[in-house]
GURO-893004 format. One line per 10 residues: their letters; for each residue x, y, z of N, C-alpha, C, O. Coordinates in steps of 0.1 Angstrom, whole numbers, plus 5000, padded with zeros to 4 digits. Example, Ala and Ser with C-alpha at 12.3 -4.5 7.8 and 13.67 -1.06 7.14 Angstrom:
residues 2
AS = 5132:4943:5078:5123:4955:5078:5132:4967:5078:5142:4967:5085  5128:4978:5071:5137:4989:5071:5129:5000:5079:5134:5011:5080
END
This chain:
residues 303
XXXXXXXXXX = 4635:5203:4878:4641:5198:4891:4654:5190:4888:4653:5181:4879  4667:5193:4894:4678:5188:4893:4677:5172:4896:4676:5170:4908  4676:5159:4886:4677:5147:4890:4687:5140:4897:4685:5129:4901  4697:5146:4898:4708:5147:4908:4705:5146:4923:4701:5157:4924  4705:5142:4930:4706:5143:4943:4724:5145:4950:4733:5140:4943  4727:5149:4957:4736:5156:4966:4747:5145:4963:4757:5148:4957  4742:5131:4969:4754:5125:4966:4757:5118:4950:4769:5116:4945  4742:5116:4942:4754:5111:4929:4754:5124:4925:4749:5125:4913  4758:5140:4931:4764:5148:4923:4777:5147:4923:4785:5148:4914  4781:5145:4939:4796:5142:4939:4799:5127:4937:4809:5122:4943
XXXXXXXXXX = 4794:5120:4931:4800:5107:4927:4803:5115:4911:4814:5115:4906  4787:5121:4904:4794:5121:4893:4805:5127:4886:4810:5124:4875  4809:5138:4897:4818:5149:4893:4831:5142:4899:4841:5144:4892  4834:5133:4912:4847:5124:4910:4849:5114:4896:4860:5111:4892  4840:5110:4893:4840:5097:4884:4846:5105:4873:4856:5100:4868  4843:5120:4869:4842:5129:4854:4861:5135:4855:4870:5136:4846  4862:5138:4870:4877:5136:4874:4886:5131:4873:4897:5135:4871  4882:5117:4875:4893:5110:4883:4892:5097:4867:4902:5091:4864  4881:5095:4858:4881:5089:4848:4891:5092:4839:4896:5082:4835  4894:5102:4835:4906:5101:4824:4916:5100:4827:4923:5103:4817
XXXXXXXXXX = 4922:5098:4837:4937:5096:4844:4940:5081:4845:4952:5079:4847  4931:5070:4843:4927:5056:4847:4932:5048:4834:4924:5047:4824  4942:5043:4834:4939:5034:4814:4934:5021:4823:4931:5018:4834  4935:5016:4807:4932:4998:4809:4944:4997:4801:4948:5004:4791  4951:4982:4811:4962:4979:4808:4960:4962:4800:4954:4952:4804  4966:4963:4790:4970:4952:4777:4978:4944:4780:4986:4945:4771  4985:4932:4792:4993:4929:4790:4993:4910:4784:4987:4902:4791  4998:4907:4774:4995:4894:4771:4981:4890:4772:4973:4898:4768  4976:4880:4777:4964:4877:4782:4958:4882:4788:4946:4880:4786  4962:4889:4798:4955:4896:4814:4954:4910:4809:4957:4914:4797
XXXXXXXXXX = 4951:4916:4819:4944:4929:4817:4945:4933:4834:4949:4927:4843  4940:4948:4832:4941:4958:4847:4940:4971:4844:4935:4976:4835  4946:4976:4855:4941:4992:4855:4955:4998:4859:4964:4992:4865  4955:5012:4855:4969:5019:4861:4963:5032:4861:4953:5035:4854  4970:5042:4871:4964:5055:4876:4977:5064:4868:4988:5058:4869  4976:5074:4863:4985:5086:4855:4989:5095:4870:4981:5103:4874  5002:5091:4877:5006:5096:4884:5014:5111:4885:5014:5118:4895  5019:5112:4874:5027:5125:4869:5028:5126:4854:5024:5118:4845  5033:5137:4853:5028:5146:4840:5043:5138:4833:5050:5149:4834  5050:5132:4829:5061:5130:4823:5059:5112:4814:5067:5106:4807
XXXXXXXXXX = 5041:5109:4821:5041:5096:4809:5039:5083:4821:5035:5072:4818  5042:5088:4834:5044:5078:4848:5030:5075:4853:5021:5083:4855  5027:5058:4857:5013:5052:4858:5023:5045:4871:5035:5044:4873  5009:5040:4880:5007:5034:4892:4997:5021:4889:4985:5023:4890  5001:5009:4887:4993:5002:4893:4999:4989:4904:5007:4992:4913  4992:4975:4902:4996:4969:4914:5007:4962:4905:5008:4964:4892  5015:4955:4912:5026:4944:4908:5018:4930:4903:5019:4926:4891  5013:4925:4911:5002:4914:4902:4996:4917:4891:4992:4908:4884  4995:4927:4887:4984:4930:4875:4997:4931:4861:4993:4929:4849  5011:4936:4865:5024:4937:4855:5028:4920:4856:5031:4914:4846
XXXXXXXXXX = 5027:4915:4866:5031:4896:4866:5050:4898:4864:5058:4904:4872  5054:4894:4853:5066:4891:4846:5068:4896:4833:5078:4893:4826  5060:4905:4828:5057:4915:4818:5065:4924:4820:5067:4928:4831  5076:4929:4807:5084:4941:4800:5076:4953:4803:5077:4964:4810  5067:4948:4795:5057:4961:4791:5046:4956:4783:5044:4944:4781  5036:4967:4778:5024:4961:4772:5016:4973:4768:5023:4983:4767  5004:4976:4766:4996:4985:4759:4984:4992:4773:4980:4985:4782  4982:5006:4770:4978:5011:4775:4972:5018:4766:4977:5021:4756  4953:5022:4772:4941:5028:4767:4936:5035:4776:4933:5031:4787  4933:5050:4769:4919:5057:4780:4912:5059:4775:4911:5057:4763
XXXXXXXXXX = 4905:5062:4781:4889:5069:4777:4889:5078:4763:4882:5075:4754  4896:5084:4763:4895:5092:4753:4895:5086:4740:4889:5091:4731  4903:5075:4739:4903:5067:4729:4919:5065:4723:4920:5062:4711  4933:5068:4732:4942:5069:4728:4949:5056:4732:4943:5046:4737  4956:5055:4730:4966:5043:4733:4982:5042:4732:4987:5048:4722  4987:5038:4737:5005:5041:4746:5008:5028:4743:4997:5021:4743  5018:5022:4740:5028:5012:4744:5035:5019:4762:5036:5031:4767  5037:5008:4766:5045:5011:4776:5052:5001:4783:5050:4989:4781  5065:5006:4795:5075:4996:4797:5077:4998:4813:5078:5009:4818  5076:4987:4819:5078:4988:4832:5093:4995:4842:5105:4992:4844
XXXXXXXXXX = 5088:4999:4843:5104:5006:4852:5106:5007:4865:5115:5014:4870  5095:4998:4874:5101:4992:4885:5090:4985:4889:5079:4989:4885  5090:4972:4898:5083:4965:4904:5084:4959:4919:5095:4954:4922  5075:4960:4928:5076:4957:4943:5067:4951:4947:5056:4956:4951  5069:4938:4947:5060:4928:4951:5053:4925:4961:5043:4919:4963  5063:4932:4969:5061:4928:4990:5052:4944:4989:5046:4946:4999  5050:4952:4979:5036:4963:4986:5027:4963:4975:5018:4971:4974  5030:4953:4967:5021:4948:4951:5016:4962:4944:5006:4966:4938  5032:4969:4947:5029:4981:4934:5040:4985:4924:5053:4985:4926  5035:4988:4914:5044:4987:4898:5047:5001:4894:5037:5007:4896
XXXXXXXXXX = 5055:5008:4890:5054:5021:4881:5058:5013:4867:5064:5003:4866  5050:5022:4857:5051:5018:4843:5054:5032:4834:5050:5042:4839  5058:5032:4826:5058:5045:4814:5055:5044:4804:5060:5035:4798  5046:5053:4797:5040:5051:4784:5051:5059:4775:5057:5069:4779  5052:5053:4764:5060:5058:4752:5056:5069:4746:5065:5077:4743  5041:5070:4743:5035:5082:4739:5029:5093:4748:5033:5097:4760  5022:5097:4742:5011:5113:4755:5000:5100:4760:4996:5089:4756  5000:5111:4773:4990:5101:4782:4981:5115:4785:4983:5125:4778  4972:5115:4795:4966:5122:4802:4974:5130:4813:4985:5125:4817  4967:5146:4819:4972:5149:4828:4974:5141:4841:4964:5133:4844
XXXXXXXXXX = 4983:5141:4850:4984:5135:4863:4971:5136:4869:4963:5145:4866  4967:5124:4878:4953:5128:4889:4964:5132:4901:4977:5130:4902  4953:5139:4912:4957:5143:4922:4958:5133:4929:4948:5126:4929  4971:5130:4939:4972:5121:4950:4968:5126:4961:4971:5137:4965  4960:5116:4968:4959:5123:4982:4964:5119:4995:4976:5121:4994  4961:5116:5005:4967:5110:5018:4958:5099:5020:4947:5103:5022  4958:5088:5021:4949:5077:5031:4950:5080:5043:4940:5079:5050  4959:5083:5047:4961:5082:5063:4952:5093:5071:4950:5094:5083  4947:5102:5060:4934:5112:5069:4919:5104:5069:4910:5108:5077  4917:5092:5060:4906:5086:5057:4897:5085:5072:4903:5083:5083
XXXXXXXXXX = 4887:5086:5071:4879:5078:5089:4864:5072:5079:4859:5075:5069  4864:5065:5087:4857:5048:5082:4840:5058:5078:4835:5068:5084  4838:5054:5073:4829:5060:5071:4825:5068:5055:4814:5070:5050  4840:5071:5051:4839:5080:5043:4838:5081:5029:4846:5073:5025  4831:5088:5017:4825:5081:5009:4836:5080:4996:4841:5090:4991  4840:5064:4991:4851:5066:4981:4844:5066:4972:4832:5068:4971  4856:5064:4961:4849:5060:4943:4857:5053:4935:4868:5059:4934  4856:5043:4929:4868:5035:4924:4862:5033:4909:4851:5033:4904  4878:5032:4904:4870:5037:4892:4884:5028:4884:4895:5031:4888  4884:5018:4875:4885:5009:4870:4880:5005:4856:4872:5012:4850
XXXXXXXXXX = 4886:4992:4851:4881:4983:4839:4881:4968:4843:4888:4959:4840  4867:4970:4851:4865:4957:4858:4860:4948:4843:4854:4953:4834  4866:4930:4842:4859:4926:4833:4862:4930:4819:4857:4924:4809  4870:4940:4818:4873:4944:4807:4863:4956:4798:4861:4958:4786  4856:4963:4812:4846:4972:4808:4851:4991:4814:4849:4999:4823  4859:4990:4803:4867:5004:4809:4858:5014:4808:4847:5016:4802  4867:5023:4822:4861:5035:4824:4850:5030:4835:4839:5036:4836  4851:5023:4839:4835:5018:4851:4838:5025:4865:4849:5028:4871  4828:5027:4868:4831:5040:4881:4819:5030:4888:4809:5024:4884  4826:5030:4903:4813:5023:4911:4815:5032:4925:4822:5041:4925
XXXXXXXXXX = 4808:5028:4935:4812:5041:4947:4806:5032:4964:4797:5024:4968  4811:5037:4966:4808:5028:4983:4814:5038:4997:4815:5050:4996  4817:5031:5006:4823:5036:5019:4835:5030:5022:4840:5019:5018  4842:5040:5032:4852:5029:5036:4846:5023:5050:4842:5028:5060  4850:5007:5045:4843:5000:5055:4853:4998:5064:4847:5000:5075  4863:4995:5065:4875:4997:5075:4886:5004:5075:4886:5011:5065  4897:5007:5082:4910:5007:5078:4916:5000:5088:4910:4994:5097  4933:5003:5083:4942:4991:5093:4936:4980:5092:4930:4977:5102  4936:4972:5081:4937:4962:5077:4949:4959:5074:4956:4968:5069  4955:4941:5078:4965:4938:5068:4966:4930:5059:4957:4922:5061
XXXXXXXXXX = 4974:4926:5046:4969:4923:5035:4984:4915:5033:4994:4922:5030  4984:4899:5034:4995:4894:5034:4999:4893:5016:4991:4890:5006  5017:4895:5016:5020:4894:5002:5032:4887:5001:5041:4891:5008  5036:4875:4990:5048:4872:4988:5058:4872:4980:5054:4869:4968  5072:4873:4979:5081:4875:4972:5084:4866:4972:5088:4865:4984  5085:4850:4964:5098:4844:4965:5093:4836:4979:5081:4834:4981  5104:4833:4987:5100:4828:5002:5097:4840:5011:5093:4838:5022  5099:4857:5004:5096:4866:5015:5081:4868:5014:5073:4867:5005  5082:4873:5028:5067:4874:5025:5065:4883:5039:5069:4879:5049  5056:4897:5036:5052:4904:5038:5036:4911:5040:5028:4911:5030
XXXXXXXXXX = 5033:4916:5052:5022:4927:5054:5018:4938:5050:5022:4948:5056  5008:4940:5037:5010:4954:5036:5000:4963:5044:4987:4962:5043  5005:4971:5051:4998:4972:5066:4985:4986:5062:4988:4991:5051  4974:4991:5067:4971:4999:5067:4963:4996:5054:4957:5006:5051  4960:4986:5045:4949:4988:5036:4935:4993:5039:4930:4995:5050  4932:4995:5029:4917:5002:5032:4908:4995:5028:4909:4995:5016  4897:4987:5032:4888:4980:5031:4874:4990:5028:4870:4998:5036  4869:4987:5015:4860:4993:5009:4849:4982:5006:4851:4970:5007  4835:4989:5002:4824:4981:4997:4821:4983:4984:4812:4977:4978  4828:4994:4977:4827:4997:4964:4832:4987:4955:4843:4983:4954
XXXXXXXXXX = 4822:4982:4949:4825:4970:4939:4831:4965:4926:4830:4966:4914  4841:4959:4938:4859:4955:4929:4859:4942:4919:4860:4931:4925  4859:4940:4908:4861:4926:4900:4874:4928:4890:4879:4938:4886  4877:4912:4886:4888:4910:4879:4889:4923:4871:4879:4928:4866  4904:4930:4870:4903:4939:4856:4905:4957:4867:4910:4967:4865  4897:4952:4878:4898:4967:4885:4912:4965:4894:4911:4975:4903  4918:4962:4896:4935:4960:4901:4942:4969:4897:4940:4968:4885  4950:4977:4899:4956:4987:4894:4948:5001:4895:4954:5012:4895  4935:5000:4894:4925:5014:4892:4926:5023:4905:4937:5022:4911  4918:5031:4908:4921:5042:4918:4912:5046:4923:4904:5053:4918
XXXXXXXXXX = 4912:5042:4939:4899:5048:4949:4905:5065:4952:4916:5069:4956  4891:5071:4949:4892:5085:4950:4886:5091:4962:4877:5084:4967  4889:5099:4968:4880:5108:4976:4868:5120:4971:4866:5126:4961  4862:5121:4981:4848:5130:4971:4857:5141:4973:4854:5144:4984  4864:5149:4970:4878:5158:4964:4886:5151:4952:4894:5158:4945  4884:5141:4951:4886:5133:4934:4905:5132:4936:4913:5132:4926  4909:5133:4951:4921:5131:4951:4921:5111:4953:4916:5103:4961  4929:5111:4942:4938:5097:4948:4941:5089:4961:4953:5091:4963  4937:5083:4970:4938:5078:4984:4941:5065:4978:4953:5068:4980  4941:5055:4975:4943:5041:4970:4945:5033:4961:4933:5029:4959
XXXXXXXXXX = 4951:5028:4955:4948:5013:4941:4947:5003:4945:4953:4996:4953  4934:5002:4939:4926:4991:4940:4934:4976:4939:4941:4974:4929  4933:4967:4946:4942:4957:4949:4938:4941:4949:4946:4932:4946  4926:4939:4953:4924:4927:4956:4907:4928:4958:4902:4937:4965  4899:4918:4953:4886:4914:4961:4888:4904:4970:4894:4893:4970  4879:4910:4980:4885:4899:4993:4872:4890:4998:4872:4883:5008  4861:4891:4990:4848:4883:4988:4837:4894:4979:4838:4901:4970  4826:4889:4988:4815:4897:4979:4809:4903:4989:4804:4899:4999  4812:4920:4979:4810:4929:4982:4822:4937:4993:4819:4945:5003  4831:4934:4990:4842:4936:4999:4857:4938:4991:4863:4927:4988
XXXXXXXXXX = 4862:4950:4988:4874:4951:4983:4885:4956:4992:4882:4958:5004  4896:4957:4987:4907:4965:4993:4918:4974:4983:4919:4976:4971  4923:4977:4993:4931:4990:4979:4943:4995:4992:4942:4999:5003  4956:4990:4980:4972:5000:4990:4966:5014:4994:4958:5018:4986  4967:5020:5002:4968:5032:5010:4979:5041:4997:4990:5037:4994  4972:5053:4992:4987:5060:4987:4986:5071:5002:4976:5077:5007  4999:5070:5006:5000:5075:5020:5024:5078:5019:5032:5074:5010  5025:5084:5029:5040:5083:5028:5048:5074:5026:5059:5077:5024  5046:5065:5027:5052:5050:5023:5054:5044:5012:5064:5037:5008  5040:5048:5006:5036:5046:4993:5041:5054:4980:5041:5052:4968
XXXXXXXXXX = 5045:5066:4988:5055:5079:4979:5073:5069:4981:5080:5065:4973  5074:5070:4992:5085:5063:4989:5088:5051:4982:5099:5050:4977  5081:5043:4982:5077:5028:4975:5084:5036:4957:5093:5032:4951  5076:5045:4954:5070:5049:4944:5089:5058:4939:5094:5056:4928  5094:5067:4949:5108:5071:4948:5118:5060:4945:5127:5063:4937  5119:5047:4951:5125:5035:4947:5128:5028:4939:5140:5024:4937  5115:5027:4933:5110:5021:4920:5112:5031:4909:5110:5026:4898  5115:5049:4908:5121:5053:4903:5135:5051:4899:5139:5049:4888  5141:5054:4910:5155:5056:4909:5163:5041:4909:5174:5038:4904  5155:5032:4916:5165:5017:4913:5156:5007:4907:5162:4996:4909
XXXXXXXXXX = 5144:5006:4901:5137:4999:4897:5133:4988:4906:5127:4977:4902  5135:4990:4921:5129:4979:4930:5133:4989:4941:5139:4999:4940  5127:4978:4957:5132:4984:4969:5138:4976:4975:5135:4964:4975  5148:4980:4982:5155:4973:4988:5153:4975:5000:5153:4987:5003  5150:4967:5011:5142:4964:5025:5152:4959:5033:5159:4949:5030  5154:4966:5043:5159:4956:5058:5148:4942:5068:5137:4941:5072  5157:4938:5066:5150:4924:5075:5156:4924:5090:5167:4927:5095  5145:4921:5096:5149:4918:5110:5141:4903:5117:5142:4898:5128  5136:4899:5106:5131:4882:5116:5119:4880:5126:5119:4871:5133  5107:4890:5126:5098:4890:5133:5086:4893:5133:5081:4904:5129
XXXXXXXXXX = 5077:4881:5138:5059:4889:5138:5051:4890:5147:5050:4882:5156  5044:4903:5146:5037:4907:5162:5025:4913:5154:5022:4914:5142  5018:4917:5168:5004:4921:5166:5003:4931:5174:5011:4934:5184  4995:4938:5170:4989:4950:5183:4986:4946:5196:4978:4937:5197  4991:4953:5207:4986:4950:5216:4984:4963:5228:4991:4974:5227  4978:4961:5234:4978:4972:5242:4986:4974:5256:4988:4965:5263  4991:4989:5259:4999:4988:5268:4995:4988:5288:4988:4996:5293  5000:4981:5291:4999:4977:5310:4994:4998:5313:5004:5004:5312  4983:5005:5316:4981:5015:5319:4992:5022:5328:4991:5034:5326  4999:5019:5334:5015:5025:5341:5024:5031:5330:5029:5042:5330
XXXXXXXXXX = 5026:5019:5319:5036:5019:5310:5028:5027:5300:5035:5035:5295  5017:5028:5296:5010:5039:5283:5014:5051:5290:5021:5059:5283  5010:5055:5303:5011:5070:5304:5028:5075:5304:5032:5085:5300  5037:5062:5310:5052:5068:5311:5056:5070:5291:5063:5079:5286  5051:5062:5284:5055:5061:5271:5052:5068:5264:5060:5071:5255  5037:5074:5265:5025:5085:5265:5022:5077:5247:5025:5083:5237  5016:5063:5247:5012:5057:5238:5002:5046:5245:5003:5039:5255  4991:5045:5237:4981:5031:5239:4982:5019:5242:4977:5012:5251  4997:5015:5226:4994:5001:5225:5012:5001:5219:5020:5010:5217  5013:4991:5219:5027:4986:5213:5026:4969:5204:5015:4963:5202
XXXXXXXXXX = 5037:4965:5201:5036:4955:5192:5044:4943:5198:5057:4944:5200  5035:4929:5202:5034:4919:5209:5041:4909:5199:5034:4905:5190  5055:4905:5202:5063:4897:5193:5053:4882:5200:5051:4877:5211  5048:4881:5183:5047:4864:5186:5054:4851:5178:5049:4839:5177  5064:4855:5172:5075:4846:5170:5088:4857:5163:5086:4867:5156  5100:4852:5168:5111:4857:5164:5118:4840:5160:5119:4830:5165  5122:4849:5140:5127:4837:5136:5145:4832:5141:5154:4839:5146  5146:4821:5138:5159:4819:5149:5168:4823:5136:5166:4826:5124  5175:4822:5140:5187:4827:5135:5191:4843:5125:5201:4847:5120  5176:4848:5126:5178:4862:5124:5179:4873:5131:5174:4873:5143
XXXXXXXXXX = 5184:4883:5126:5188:4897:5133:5180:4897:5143:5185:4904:5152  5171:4893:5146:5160:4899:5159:5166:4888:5168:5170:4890:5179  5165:4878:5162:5173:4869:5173:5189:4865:5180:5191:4857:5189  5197:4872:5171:5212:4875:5175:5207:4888:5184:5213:4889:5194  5200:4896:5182:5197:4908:5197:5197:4901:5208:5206:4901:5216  5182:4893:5209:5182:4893:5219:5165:4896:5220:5159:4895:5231  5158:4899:5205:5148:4896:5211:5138:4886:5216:5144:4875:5214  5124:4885:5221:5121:4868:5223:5105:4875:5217:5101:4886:5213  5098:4858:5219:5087:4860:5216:5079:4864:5229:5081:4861:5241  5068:4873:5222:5064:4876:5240:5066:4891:5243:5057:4899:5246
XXXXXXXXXX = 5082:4895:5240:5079:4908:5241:5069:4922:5235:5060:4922:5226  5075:4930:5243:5061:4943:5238:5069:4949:5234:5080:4950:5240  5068:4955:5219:5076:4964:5214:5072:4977:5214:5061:4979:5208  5079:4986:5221:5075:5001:5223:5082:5014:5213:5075:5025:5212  5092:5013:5206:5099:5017:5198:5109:5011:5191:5116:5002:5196  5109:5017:5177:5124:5013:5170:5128:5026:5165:5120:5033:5159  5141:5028:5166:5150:5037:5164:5143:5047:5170:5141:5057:5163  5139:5047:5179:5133:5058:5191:5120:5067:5186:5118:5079:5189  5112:5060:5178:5099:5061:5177:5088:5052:5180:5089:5040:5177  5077:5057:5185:5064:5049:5191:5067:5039:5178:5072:5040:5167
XXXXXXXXXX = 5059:5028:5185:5053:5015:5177:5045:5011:5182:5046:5006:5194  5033:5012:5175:5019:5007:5178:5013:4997:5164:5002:4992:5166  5017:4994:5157:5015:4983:5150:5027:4980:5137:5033:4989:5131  5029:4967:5136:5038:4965:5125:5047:4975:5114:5059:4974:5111  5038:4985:5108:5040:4993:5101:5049:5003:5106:5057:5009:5099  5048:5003:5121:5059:5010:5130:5070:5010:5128:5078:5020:5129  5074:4993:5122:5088:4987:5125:5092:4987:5112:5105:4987:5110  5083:4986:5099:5081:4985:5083:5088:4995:5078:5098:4995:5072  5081:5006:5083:5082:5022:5074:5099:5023:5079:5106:5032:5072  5104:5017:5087:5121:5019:5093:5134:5011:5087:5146:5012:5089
XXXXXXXXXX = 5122:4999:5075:5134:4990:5069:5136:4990:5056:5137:4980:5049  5137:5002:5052:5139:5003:5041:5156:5008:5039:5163:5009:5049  5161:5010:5027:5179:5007:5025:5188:5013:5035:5199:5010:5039  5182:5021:5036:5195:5034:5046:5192:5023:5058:5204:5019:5058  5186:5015:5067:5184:5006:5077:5194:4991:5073:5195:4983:5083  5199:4987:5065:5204:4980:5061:5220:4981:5067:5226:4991:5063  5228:4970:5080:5231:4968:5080:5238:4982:5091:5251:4981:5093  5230:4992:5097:5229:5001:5101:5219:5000:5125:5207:5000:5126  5225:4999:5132:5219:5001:5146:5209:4999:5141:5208:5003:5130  5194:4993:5148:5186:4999:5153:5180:4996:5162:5174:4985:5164
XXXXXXXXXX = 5180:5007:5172:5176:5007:5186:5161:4999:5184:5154:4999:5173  5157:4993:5198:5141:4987:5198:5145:4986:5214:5156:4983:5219  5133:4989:5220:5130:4991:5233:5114:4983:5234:5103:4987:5228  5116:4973:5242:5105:4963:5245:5102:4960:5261:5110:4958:5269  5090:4961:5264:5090:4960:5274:5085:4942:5278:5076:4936:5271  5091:4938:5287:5097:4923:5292:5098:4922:5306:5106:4927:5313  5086:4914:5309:5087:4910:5322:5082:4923:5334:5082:4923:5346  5077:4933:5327:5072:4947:5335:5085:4954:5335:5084:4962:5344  5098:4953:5328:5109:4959:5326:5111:4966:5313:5109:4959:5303  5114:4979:5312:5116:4981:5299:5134:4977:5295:5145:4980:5301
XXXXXXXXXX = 5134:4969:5283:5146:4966:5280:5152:4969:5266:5145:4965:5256  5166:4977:5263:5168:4982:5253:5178:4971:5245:5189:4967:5249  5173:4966:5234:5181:4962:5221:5186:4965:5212:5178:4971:5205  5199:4963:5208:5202:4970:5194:5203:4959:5183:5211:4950:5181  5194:4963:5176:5195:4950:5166:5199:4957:5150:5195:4969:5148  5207:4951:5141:5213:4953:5129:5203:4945:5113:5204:4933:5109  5198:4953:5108:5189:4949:5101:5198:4942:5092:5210:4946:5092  5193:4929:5082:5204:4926:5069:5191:4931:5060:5181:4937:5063  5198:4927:5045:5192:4929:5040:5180:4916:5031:5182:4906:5026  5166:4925:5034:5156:4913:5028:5160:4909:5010:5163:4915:5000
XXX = 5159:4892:5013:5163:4889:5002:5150:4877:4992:5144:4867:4997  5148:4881:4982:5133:4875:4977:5136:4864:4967:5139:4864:4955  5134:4855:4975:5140:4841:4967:5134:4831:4966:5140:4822:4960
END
């Protein structure tokens, strides 16, 4: 009789997948995890786990070991690309976060502790989570994390929640108590994060001066807008771009640059370089009026 049962068959066949794509990362004192994102030597982990580190040593399973050198870092989405000098493993498959529904069974797979290669497995216990992060005096939401129960400790940062398809959906990011982790979404944002940190070794972000929350829209205004919810400014800082518009605190934000906005990430995914210093429309509704702004992003500066 197969001792296997149904599900640790697909735990063990993600873990047997998704395990040699994973090193453990050597840097000075600290330690972490990085995911083998493409076939040319290129790893994924978080930006906390690289700190202020060049570079440092990289190990897998197999028993090999890389020097390697950082080649870009982004703090405000606490993710790093690194390159190993020698042969690494083939790429793992990335997948989408954004198809995830709560429920569904992950596998994170890490060197928690300094015990590489550790495969542990749980659910996702939420999503749309936000996960505050800072640069300097900037400081940022990284929107859409995924809140897992698969059990995250020091050393599993940088590692890789899989799907039972052994595709890539997240790096592991933070414990956020016990029995409770989180991990970035790899999702389209996270590909571009990831194109950035290629080609300029950082990202460069538009700023606009503002924080809101989800809120839901007056039932008249959802069906004309043909959306749920919009994003409820609850402070606009003074003397930035949001506030040379014209916007206030209070408003409902319905679009920027003429797409729905239904939570922060709406207004996020729009401020990156080409937004710099460039129109952009934002339509808020104010007082049961819909009112249009044109506000001019600068650019975010991490100081």
């Amino acid at each position: 009789m197969d001792p296997l049962d149904s599900y640790s068959r697909t735990v063990s066949s993600v873990a047997a997948a998704v395990t040699p794509h994973v090193a453990s990362l050597r840097i000075g004192p600290g330690a972490g995890s990085a995911v083998v994102f493409a076939d040319d030597g290129l790893l994924l982990t978080n930006a906390h786990v690289i700190g202020g580190a060049p570079g440092g040593v990289a190990a897998f399973t197999d028993g090999t070991e890389s020097r390697f050198d950082v080649v870009g870092v982004d703090r405000l989405s606490d993710l790093a690309v690194i390159r190993a000098r020698g042969a690494t493993p083939a790429a793992a498959v990335l997948g989408d976060a954004d198809k995830l529904v709560v429920g569904q069974l992950v596998v994170a797979v890490g060197n928690p502790l300094g015990l590489t290669g550790s495969v542990t497995a749980g659910v996702v216990s939420a999503l749309g989570r936000s996960l505050p992060v800072r640069s300097g005096q900037a400081v940022r939401m990284i929107e859409d994390v995924i809140q897992t129960d698969a059990a995250l400790n020091p050393g599993s940062s940088g590692g890789a929640l899989a799907d039972a398809e052994a595709r890539v959906v997240g790096i592991n990011t933070a414990v956020a108590g016990v029995g409770l982790g989180m991990a970035v979404p790899v999702n389209a944002t996270t590909r571009r994060i990831i194109g950035a940190l290629l080609t300029d070794g950082r990202v460069r972000r538009g700023y606009l001066g503002l924080v809101g929350v989800p809120a839901p829209l007056p039932t008249p205004v959802a069906r004309r807008a043909g959306q749920a919810s919009g994003l409820r400014l609850v402070e606009v800082i003074p003397g930035s771009p949001a506030d040379r518009a014209g916007l206030r605190a209070g408003d409902l934000v319905l679009s920027a640059g003429r797409k729905p906005v239904t939570d922060a990430q709406g207004i996020q995914r729009q401020l990156f370089a080409e937004s710099i210093g460039t129109r952009l429309p934002i339509t808020v509704l104010r007082n049961g009026a819909m009112v249009d702004v044109i506000t001019v992003p600068t650019e975010l500066v991490a100081t």
